[in-house]
C-alpha positions as CSV (number, residue, x, y, z in Angstrom):
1,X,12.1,0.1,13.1
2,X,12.0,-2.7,15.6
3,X,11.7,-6.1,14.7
4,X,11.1,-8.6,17.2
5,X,11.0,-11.4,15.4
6,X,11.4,-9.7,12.4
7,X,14.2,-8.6,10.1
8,X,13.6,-5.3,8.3
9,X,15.3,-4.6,5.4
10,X,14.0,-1.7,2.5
11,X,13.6,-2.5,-1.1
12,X,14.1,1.1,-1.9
13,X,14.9,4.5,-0.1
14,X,12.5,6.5,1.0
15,X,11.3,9.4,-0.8
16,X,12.1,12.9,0.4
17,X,9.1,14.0,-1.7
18,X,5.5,11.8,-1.8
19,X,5.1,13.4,-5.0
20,X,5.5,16.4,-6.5
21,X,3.0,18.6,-8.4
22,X,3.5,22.5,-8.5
23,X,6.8,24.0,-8.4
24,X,8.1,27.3,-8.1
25,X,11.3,29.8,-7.0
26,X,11.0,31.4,-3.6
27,X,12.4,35.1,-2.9
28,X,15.3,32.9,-1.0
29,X,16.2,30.8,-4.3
30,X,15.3,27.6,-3.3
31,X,12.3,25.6,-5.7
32,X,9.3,25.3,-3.2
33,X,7.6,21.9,-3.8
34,X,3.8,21.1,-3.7
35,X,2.7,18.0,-2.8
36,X,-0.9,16.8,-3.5
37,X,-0.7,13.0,-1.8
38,X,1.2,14.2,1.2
39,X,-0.6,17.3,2.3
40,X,2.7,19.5,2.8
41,X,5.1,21.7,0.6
42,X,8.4,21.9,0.7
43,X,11.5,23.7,0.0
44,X,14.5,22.3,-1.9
45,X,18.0,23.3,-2.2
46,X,18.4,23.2,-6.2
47,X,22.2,23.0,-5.2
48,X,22.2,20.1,-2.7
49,X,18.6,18.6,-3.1
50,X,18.0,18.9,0.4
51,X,14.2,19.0,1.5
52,X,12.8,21.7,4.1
53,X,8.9,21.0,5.2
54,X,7.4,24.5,4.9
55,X,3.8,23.4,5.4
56,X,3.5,20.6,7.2
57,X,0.9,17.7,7.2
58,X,-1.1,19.2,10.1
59,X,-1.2,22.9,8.4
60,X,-4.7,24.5,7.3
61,X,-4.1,23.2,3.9
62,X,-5.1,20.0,3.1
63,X,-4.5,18.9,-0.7
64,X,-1.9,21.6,-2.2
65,X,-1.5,21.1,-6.0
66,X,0.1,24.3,-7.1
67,X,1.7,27.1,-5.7
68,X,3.1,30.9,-7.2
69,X,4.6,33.6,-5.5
70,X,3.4,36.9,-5.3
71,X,5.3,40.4,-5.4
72,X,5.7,40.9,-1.6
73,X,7.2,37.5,-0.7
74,X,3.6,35.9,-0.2
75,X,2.8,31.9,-1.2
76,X,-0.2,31.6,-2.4
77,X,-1.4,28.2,-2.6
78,X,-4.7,26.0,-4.5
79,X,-6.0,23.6,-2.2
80,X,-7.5,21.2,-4.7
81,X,-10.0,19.1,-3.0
82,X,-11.3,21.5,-0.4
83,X,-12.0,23.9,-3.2
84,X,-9.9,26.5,-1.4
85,X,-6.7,29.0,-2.0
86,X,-4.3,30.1,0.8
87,X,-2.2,33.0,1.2
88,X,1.0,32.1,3.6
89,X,2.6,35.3,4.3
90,X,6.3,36.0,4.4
91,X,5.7,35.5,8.1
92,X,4.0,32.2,7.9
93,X,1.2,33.3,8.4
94,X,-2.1,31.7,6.6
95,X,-5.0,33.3,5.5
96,X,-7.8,31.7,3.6
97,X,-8.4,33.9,-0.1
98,X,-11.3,32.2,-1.5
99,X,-13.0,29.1,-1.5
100,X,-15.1,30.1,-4.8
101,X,-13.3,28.1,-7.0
102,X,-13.9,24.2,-8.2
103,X,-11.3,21.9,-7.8
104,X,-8.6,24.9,-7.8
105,X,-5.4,23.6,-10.0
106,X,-3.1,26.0,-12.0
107,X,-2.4,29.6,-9.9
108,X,0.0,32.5,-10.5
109,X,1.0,35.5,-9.9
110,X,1.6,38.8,-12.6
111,X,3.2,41.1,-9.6
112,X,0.5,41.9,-7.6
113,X,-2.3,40.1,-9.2
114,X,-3.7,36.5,-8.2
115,X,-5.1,33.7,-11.1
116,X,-6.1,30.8,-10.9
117,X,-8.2,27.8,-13.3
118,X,-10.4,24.8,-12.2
119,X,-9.3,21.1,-12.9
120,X,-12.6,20.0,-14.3
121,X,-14.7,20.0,-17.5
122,X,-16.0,23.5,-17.9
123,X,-13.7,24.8,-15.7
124,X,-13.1,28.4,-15.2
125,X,-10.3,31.2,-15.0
126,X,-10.5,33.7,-12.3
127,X,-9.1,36.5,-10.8
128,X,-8.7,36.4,-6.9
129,X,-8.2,39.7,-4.8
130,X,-6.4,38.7,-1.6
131,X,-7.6,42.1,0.0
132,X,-11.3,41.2,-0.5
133,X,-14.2,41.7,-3.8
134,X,-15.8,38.6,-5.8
135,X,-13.6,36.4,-8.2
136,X,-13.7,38.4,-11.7
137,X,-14.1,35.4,-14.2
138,X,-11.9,35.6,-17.2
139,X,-13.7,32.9,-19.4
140,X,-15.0,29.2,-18.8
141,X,-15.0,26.4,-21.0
142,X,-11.5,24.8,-20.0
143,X,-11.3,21.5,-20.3
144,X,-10.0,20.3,-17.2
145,X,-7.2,23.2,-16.7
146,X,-3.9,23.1,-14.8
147,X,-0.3,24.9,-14.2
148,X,-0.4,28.2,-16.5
149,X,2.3,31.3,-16.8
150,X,2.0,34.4,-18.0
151,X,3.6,34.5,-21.5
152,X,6.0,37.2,-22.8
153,X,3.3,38.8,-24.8
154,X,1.6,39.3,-21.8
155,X,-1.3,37.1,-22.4
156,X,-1.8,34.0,-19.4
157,X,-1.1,30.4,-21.1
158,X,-3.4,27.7,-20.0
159,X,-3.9,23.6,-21.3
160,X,-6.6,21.8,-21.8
161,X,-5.7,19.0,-20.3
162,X,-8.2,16.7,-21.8
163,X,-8.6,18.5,-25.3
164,X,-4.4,18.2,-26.0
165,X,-4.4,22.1,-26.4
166,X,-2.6,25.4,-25.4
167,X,-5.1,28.6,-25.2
168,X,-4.1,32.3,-23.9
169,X,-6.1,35.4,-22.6
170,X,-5.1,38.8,-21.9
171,X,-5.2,39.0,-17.9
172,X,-7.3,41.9,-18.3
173,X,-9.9,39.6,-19.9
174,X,-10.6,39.0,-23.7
175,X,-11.7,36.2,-26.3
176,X,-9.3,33.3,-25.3
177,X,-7.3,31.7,-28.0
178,X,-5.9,28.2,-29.0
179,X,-2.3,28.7,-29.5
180,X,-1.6,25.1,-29.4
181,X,-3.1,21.3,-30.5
182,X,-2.6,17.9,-30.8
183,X,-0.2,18.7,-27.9
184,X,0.8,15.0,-26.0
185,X,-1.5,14.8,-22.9
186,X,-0.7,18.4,-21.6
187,X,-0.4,19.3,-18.0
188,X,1.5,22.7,-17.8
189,X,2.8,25.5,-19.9
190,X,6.3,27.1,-18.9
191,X,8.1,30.3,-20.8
192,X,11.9,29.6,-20.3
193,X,13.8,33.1,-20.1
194,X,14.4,33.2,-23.4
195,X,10.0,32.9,-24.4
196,X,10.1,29.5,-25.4
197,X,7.0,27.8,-24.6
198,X,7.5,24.4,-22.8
199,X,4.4,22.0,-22.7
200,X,5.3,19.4,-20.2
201,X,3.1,15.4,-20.8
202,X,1.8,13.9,-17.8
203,X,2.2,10.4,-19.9
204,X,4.9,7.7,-18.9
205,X,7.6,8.7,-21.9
206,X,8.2,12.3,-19.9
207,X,7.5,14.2,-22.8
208,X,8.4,18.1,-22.8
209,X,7.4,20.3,-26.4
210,X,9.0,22.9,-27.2
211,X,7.1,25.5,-28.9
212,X,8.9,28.5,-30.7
213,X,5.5,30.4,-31.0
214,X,7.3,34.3,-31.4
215,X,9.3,32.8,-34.3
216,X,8.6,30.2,-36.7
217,X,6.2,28.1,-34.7
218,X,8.5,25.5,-35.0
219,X,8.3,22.2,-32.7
220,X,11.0,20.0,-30.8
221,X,9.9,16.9,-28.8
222,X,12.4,16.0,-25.7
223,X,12.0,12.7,-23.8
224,X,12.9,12.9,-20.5
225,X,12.5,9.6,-19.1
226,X,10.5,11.0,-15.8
227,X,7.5,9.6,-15.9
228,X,4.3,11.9,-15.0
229,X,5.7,14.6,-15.4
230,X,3.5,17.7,-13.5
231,X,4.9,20.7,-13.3
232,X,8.5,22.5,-14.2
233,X,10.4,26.1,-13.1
234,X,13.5,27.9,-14.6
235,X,15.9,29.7,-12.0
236,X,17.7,32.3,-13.0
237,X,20.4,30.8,-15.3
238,X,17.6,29.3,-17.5
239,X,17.7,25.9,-16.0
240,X,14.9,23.7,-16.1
241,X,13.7,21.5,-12.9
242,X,10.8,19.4,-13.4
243,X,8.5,17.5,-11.0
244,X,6.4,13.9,-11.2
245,X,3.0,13.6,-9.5
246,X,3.7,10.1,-10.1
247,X,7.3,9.3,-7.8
248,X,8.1,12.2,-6.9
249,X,11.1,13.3,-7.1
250,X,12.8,16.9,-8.1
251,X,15.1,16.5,-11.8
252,X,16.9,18.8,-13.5
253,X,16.4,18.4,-17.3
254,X,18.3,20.1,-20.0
255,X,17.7,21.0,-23.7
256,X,18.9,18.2,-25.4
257,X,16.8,15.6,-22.6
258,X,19.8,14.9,-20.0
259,X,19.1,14.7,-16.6
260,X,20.6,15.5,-13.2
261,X,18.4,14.0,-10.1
262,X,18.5,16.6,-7.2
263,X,15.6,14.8,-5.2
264,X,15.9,11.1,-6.1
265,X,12.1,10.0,-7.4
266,X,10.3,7.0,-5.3
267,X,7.0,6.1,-4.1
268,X,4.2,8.1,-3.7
269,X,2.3,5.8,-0.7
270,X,2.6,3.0,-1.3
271,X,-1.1,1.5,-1.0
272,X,-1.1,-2.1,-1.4
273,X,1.6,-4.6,-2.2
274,X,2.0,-8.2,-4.0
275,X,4.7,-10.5,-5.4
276,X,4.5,-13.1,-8.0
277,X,5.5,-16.6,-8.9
278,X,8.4,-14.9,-10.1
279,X,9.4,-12.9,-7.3
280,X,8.7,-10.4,-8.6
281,X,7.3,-7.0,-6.2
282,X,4.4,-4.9,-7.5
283,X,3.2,-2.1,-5.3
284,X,-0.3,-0.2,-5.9
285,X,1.0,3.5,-5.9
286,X,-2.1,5.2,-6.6
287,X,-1.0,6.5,-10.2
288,X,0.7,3.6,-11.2
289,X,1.7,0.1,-10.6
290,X,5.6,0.1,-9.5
291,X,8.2,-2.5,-9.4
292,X,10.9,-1.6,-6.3
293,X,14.1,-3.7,-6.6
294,X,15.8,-4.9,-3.4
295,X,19.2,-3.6,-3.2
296,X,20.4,-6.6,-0.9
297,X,19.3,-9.4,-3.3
298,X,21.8,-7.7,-6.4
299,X,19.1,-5.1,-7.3
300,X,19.5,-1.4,-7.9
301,X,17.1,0.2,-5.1
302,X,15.6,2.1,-7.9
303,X,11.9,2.0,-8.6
304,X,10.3,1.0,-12.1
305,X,7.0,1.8,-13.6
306,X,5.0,-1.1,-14.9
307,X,2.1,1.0,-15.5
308,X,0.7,4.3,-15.3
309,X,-2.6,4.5,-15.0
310,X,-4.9,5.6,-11.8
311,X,-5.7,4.8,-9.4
312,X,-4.5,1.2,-7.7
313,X,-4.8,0.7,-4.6
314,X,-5.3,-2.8,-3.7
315,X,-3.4,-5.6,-5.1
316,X,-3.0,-9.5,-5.5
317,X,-1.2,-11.7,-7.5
318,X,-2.8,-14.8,-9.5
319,X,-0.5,-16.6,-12.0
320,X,0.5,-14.3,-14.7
321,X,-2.3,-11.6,-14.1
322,X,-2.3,-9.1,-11.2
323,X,-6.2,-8.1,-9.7
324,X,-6.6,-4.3,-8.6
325,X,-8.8,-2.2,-6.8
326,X,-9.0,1.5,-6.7
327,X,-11.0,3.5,-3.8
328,X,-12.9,5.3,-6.6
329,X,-15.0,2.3,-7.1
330,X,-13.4,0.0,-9.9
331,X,-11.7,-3.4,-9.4
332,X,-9.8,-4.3,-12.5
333,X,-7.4,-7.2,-13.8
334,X,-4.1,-6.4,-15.4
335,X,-1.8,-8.9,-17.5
336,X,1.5,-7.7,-17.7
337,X,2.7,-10.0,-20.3
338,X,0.1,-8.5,-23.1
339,X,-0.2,-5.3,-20.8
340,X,-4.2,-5.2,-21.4
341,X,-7.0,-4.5,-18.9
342,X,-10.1,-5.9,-18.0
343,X,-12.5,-4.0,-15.7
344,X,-14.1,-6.4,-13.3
345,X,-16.4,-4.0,-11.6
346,X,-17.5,-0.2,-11.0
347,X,-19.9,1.8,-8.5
348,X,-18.3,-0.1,-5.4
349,X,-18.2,2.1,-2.4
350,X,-14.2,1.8,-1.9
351,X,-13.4,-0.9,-2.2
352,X,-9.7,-1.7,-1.1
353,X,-8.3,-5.0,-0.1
354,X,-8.2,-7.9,-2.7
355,X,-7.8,-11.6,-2.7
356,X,-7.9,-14.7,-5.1
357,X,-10.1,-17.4,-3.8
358,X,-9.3,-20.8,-4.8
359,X,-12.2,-20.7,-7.1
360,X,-10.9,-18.1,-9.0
361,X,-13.3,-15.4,-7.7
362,X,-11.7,-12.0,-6.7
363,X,-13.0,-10.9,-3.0
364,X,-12.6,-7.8,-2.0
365,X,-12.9,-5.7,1.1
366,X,-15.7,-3.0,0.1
367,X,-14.4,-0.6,2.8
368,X,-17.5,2.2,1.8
369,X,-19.9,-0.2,1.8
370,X,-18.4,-2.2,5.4
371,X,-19.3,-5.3,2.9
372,X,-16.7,-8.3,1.7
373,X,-17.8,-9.3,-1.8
374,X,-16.9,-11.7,-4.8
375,X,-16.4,-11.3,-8.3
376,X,-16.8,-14.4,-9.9
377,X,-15.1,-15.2,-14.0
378,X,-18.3,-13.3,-15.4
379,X,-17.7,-10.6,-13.6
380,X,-21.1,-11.3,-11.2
381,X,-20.7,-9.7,-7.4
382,X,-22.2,-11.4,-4.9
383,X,-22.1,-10.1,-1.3
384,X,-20.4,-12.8,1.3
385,X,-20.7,-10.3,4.9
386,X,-22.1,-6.8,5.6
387,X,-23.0,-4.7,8.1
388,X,-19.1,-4.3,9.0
389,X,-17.3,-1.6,10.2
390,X,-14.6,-0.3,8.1
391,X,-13.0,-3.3,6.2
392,X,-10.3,-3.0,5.0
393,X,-8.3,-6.4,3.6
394,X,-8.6,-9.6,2.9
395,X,-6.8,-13.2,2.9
396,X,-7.7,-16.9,2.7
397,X,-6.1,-19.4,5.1
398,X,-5.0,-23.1,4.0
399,X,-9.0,-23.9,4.4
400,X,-10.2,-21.3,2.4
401,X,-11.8,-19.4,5.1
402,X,-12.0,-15.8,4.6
403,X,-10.3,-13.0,7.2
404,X,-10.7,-9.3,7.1
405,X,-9.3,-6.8,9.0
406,X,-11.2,-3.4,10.5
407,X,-8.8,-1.0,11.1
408,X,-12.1,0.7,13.1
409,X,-12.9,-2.2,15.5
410,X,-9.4,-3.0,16.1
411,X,-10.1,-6.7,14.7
412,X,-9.7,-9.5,12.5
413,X,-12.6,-11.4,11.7
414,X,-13.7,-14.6,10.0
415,X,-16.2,-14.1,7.6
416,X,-18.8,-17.0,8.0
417,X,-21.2,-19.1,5.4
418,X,-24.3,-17.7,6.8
419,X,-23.1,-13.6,6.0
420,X,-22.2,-13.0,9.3
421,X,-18.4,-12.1,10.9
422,X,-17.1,-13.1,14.0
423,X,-13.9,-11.7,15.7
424,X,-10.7,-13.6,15.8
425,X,-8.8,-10.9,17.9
426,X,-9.4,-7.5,19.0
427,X,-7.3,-4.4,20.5
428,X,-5.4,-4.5,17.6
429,X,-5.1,-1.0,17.0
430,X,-5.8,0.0,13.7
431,X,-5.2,-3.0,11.6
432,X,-5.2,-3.0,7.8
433,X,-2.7,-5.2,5.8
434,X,-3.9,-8.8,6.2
435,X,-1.7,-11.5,4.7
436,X,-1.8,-15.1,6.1
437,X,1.5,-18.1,6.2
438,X,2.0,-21.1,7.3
439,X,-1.3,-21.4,9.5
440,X,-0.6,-17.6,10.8
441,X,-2.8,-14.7,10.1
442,X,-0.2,-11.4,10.0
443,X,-1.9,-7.9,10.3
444,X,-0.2,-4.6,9.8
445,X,-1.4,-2.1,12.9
446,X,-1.2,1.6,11.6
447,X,-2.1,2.7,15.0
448,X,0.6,1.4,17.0
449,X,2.8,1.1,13.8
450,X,3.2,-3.0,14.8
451,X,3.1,-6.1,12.8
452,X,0.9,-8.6,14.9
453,X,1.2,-12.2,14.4
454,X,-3.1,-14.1,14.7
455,X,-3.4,-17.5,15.4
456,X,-6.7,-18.2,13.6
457,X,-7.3,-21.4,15.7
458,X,-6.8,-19.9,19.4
459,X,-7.0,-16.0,18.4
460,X,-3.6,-15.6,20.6
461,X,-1.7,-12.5,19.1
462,X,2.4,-11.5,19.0
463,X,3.9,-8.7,18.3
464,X,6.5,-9.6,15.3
465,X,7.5,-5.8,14.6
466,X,7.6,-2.3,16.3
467,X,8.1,1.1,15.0
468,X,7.2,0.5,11.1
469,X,7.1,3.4,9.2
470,X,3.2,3.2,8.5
471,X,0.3,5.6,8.9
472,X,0.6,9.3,9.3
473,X,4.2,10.5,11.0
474,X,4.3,10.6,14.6
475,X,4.0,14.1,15.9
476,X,1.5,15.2,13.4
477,X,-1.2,16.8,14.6
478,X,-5.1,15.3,13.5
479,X,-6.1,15.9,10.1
480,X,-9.7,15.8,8.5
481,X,-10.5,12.5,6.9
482,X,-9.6,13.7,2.7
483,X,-12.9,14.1,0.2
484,X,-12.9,11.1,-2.1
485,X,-14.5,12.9,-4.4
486,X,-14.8,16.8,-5.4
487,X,-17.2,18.0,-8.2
488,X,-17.4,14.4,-9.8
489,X,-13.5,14.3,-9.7
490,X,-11.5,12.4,-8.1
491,X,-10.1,13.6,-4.6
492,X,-8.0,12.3,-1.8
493,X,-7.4,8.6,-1.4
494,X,-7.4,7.3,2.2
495,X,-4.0,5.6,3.1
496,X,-3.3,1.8,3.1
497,X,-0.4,-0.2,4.5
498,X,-0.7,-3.2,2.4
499,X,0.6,-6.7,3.7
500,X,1.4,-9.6,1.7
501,X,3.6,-13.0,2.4
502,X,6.3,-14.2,0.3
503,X,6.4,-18.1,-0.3
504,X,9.7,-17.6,1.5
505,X,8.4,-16.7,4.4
506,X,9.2,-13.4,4.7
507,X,6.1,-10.7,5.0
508,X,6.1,-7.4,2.7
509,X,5.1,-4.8,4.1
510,X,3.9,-0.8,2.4
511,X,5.5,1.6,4.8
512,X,3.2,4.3,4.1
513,X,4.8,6.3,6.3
514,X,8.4,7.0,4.5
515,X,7.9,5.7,0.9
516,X,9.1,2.4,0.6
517,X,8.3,-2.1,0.4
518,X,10.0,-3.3,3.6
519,X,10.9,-7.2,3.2
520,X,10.4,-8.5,7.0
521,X,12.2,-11.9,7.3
522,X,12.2,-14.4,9.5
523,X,14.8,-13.6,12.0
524,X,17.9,-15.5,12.2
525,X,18.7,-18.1,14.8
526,X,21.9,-17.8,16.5
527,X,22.0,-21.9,16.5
C-alpha cells in the first residue's frame, strides 16, 4: 500500500484463509478448504501449508460451507445461503445439482452416492442424484445439522447442533438413532481410520470428544486451544487437521491435544475496529470480538479472542465498555472487565456503524433502514436523519456534530437538527470507515481503496493513503450482493472497512481485503 502522508504498518499478517469451514482430501492429497465468509475454496499443501485458490471469489458459488469428494474425482460442494449444491468436475467444470435443499450444510459422499443435511430447525437429510430424479429424503427433524461421515458400521453420523447430540441412519433410509448426548456444542462428526468417533465443539475452548462407540463407549475430552472449531479430516497416516470458522487457519492436532499450525489462523474480515483508553485494539470479526497485537510496538502479531459470540460488526469504545452492532439487527454493549452483555436494541434494519455521543447515547448508522438513530441509557431509539442512501458510519467532531458516510452517494454528510443531511464532500468513491481527529474528518474509500482526509469546515478533501487492502480483491469479477438472511437464518454479512483514530494520531484502519488492523501514522518529517 501507498501512503502519502501516511505510514502503514500491519498489526498482524494476513490470513491465507478468511475462515475455514469444511475440509476434505483431494484425489491429489492436498486438504481442500471451504470458506463461508470469503466465497472461495482452497487447496492446501498439508506438508508446506501453502494455499492454492481453486474456486475463486467470482465463481458460481457464492457461500461454500462444506465440501466431499465423490468417487470419480468430482467436488461437490453446499452453497449455504443460496440454498444450492455444485458439482465441480475433475475438469473444473461446474454444474448446479440441486437447489432443493434449505440452508445446505453437512455433504458427503459413500462412493458414488451424494448426502447432504440442512442447517436449520427441522432440517432435513437427503439424497441428491447428480445425473438427475427428486432428492430422496432420509428423515427430518435435525436440529440444525452440519458436517456428517459415514461411520464404519455403515450408518451416516450427523449432530444436532443445537440439541448437543450425535444421531445415525442407514443411507439406505431407516429410523435414525441418537448415538450421542450432552455432547459440548457439536458441529461435526469425524471416524479417524481406526473408527473412533471425533465430535469437534464450535465453542472457544476447541473442544474435540472422542467417542469409542464399537467398544466400551468410553469418552476422552481433548482441548485444542483453536477456537471455533468447524470442521476436521484424517489423511492417510491417521492425522488429524482441523479448521476454525472463527480465524481461520488450517492446524494439525494430535491425540494427546498438541498442535502443529500449517495455515497460521487470523482474521476473518475484519468489519469494524476500535481502541481503548488503554491502547488497547478490538476488531469486530463477525464471530467474535479479536484483539491483534502489533508486532512493532513489542507484541507478538498473533491474534486473541476476547469473545466469541456472533455477529459484531460495528464497534466503539466508551470507558471500560465496548458498544456493538451486528447487521442482523442487534446493537449490544459488552464489558470486558465482568465479560457480561447487555442488548441495547433488535429489529434494526442493519445497522452498522456506531458512535458514543457526548451524552452517552449510542448512534448508529441503520444502513437497511438509510436512517442514523440514537439509543439513549434506557435503551429508547429515536431517529436523528432518514431518507439516506446507504449509511454506513458514524463520528462526532469536537462540536458534537454528527457525520456519516454513504458508501452509495460517494459522500460524507452532516446530519442536521431539523432530520435532514447535507453533503460535506462528494466523489468519494465508496466511503465507509468514518473516524474524525484533530478538526479532520478521515473516511476509508473501498472503491478506490484510499484513505481521504475531509475538512468539515471547507469540505476540501486529500488523499492520505493509496492502495489499502480493503473491499473485494482487484481483479475479481462482480459478485451478487450476499442474502442477509436465508430461511430465518442468518446469511451473508456485507463487508465493512472500519476506521477509527488513535489519540496518538495515528488512524486504524480494517483491511478487509487481506485480513488484518493496519495502524496508519502520521508520516515522519525529515526535519
Amino acid at each position: 500500500m501507498r501512503s502519502p502522508g501516511r505510514r502503514a504498518t500491519r498489526l498482524n499478517p494476513p490470513n491465507p484463509l478468511w475462515g475455514s469451514n469444511g475440509v476434505a482430501f483431494g484425489p491429489d492429497g492436498r486438504l481442500y478448504v471451504a470458506q463461508f465468509l470469503a466465497g472461495k475454496i482452497s487447496a492446501v499443501d498439508p506438508a508446506t501449508g501453502d494455499v492454492e485458490v481453486v474456486v475463486p471469489m467470482d465463481s458460481p458459488v457464492e457461500s461454500p460451507d462444506d465440501l466431499a469428494f465423490g468417487a470419480d474425482g468430482s467436488m461437490y460442494i453446499a452453497d449455504l445461503v443460496p440454498g444450492r449444491v455444485w458439482r465441480r468436475g475433475p475438469e473444473g467444470e461446474y454444474t448446479l445439482v440441486s437447489e432443493e435443499v434449505k440452508v445446505p450444510n453437512g455433504i458427503t459422499c459413500v462412493g458414488d452416492r451424494l448426502f447432504v443435511n440442512e442447517m436449520k430447525m427441522n432440517g432435513r437429510l437427503l439424497e441428491l442424484f447428480p445425473e438427475g430424479g427428486d432428492p430422496a429424503v432420509l428423515t427430518d427433524g435435525l436440529a440444525f445439522g452440519n458436517a456428517m461421515q459415514l461411520g464404519p458400521d455403515g450408518c451416516l453420523y450427523y449432530p444436532h447442533m443445537i440439541s448437543g447430540q450425535v444421531w445415525r441412519i442407514p443411507p439406505d433410509g431407516g429410523v435414525p438413532e441418537m448415538v450421542a448426548e450432552d455432547v459440548h456444542d457439536p458441529v461435526a462428526v469425524r471416524f479417524d481410520l481406526g473408527g473412533v468417533l471425533h465430535v469437534l465443539s464450535r465453542g472457544p475452548e476447541g473442544i474435540v470428544t472422542r467417542v469409542d462407540l464399537h467398544g466400551t463407549g468410553s469418552r476422552t475430552l481433548v482441548t485444542s486451544g483453536v477456537t471455533g472449531l468447524d470442521n476436521a479430516a484424517f489423511d492417510a497416516e491417521n492425522r488429524m487437521f482441523v479448521s476454525s470458522f472463527a480465524s481461520g487457519g488450517i492446524t494439525e492436532l494430535h491425540a494427546d491435544g498438541r498442535t502443529r499450525p500449517v495455515v497460521p489462523r487470523g482474521l476473518d474480515g475484519p468489519y469494524g475496529v476500535t481502541i481503548d483508553l488503554g491502547g488497547t485494539v478490538y476488531a469486530a470479526d463477525h464471530y467474535r470480538l479479536a484483539r491483534p497485537d502489533q508486532p512493532d510496538e513489542g507484541g507478538s502479531g498473533d491474534v486473541a479472542t476476547e469473545i466469541l459470540q456472533p455477529f459484531f460488526h460495528g464497534i466503539t469504545a466508551d470507558g471500560g465498555l465496548l458498544h456493538t452492532t451486528s447487521q442482523f439487527g442487534t446493537v449490544q454493549t459488552y464489558d470486558p472487565a465482568a465479560g457480561t452483555t447487555r442488548l441495547r436494541a433488535t429489529g434494526l434494519n442493519q445497522p452498522l456503524g456506531i458512535a458514543t455521543r457526548a451524552d452517552g447515547a449510542l448512534v448508529v448508522a441503520e444502513t437497511g433502514a438509510g436512517r442514523v438513530v440514537a439509543i439513549d441509557g434506557t435503551d429508547t431509539v429515536t431517529v436523528l436523519a432518514e431518507g439516506l442512501d446507504h449509511p454506513v458510519d458514524v463520528a462526532f467532531d469536537a462540536e458534537q456534530r454528527c457525520y456519516v458516510s454513504d458508501d452509495r452517494r460517494g459522500a460524507v454528510l452532516r446530519v442536521e437538527d431539523d432530520g435532514g443531511a447535507v453533503p460535506v464532500a462528494e466523489d468519494l468513491g465508496a466511503p465507509q470507515g468514518l473516524a474524525f481527529h484533530d478538526g479532520e474528518l478521515f473516511t476509508v474509500d473501498t472503491e478506490h481503496r484510499r484513505l481521504w482526509s475531509v475538512s468539515p469546515a471547507t469540505g476540501a478533501t486529500r488523499v492520505e493513503a493509496e492502495s489499502l487492502a480493503v473491499g473485494i480483491p482487484p481483479g475479481t469479477g462482480p459478485r451478487p450482493a450476499p442474502a442477509l438472511f436465508t430461511h430465518q437464518v442468518p446469511g451473508l454479512a456485507h463487508r465493512f472497512a472500519g476506521l477509527t483514530a488513535a489519540p496518538d494520531g495515528s488512524l486504524l484502519l480494517s483491511a478487509n481485503g487481506e485480513g488484518t488492523v493496519v495502524r496508519l501514522s502520521p508520516a515522519r518529517s525529515d526535519t
